[in-house]
C-alpha positions as semicolon CSV with decimal commas, in nm:
position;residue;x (nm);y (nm);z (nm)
1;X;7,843;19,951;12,418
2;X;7,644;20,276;12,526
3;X;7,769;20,529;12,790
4;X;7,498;20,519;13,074
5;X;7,489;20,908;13,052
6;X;7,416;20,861;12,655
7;X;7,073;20,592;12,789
8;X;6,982;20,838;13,020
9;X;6,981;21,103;12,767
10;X;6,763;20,917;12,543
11;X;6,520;20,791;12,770
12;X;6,470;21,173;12,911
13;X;6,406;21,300;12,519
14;X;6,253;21,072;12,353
15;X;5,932;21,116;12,578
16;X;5,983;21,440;12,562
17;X;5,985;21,512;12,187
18;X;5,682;21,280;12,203
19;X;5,491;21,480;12,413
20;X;5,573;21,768;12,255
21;X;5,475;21,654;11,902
22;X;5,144;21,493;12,032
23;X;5,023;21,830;12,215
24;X;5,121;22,043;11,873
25;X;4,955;21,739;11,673
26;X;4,671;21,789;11,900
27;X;4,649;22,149;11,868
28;X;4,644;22,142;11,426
29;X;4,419;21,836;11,418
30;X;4,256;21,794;11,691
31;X;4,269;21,577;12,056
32;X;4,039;21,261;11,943
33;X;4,199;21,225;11,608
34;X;4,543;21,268;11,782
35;X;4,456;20,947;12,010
36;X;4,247;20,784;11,704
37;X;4,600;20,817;11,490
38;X;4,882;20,670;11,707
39;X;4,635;20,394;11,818
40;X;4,542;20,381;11,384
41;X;4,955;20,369;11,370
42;X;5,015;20,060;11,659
43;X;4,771;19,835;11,481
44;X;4,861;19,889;11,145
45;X;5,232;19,863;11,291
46;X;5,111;19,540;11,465
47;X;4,995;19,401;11,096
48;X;5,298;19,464;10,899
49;X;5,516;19,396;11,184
50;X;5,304;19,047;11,139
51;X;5,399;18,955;10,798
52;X;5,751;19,112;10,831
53;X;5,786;18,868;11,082
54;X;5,672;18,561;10,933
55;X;5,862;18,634;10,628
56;X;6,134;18,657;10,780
57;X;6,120;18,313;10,954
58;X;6,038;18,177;10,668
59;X;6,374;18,250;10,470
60;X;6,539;18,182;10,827
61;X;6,402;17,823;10,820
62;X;6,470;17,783;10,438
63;X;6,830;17,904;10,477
64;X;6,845;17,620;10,793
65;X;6,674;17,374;10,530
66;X;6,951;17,412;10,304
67;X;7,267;17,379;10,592
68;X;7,324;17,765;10,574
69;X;7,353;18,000;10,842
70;X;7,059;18,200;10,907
71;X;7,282;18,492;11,064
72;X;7,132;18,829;10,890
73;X;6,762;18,676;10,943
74;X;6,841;18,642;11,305
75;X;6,971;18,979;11,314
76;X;6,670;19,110;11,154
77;X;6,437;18,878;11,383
78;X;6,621;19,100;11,682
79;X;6,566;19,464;11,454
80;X;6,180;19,379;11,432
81;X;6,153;19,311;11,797
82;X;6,256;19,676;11,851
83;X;6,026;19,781;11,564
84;X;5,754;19,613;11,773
85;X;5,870;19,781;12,087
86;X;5,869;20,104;11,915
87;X;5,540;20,082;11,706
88;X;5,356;19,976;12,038
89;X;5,506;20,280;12,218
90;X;5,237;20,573;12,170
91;X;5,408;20,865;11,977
92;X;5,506;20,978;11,655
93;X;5,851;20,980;11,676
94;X;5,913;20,633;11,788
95;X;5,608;20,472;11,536
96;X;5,842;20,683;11,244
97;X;6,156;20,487;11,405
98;X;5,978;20,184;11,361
99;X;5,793;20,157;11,040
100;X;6,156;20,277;10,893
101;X;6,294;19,923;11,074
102;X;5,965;19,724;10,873
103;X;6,106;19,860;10,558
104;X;6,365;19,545;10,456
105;X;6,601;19,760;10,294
106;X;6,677;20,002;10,514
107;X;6,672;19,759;10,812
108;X;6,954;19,543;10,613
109;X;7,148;19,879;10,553
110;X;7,117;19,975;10,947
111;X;7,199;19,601;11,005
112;X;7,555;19,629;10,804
113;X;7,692;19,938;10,942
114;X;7,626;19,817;11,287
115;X;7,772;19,541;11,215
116;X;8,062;19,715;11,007
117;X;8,118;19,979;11,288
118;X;8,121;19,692;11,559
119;X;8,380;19,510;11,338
120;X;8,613;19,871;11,277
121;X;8,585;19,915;11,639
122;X;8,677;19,529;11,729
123;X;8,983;19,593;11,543
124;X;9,109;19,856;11,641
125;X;9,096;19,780;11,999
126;X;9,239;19,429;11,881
127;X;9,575;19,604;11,710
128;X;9,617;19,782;12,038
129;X;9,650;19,490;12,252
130;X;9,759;19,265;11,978
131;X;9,642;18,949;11,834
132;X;9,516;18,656;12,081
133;X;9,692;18,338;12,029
134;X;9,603;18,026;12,252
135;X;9,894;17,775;12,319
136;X;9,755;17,400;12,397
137;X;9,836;17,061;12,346
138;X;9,588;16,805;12,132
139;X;9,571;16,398;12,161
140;X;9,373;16,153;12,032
141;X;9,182;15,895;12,252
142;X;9,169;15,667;12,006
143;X;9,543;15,509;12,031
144;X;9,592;15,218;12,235
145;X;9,822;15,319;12,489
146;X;9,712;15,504;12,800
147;X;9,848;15,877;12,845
148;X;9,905;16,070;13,193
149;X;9,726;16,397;13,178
């Protein structure tokens, strides 16, 4: 999980590295084609966000068509919602953020060592405490005689 301090961080840079990269943008190329290039950037975000999206529910619901799990399409269903997020949000930074997460390779990649550091870190807090074992007692309703529970 993220620190609170570590959020707040972000969210106070973030806009302010985009602000600062639109005004210099602004300054080389010009205020118009600034505007006219991160809204250029949302739809053409929008588009391949599209058919990064559909193609993505389409090996989900092939992969469910065939009894398998549709876990890393799921995951990736959840990484393109932040790609949306990100392409819609005006800047340069965040739209770079975001077309990287349209690229399928690099959004499996980022996928697996989340998921690799989340599993390192389950771990090792695991062999701190322990294993988990669960005592309990099983029956089966089907037998004849009644049971007191």
């Amino acid at each position: 999980m993220i620190p609170f301090p570590l959020l707040f961080l972000l969210f106070l840079i973030v806009p302010l590295l985009e602000i600062y990269i639109l005004i210099k943008a602004g300054s080389v190329i010009g205020a118009l084609p600034t505007v006219a290039l991160v809204v250029f950037t949302a739809v053409l975000g929008a588009f391949l966000l599209r058919l990064q999206g559909l193609s993505t529910m389409n090996r989900m619901r092939n992969n469910m068509m065939q009894g398998k799990l549709p876990a890393m399409e799921i995951l990736e269903g959840a990484a393109l919602l932040v790609a949306g997020g990100l392409l819609l949000t005006p800047g340069f930074f965040t739209d770079a953020i975001g077309f990287l997460l349209l690229v399928p390779p690099f959004r499996r990649y980022w996928l697996l060592k989340i998921i690799e550091r989340a599993t390192i870190t389950g771990v090792s807090r695991q062999g701190a405490r322990g294993p988990r074992t669960f005592d309990g007692e099983s029956w089966r309703d089907d037998d004849d005689e009644p049971r007191l529970r």
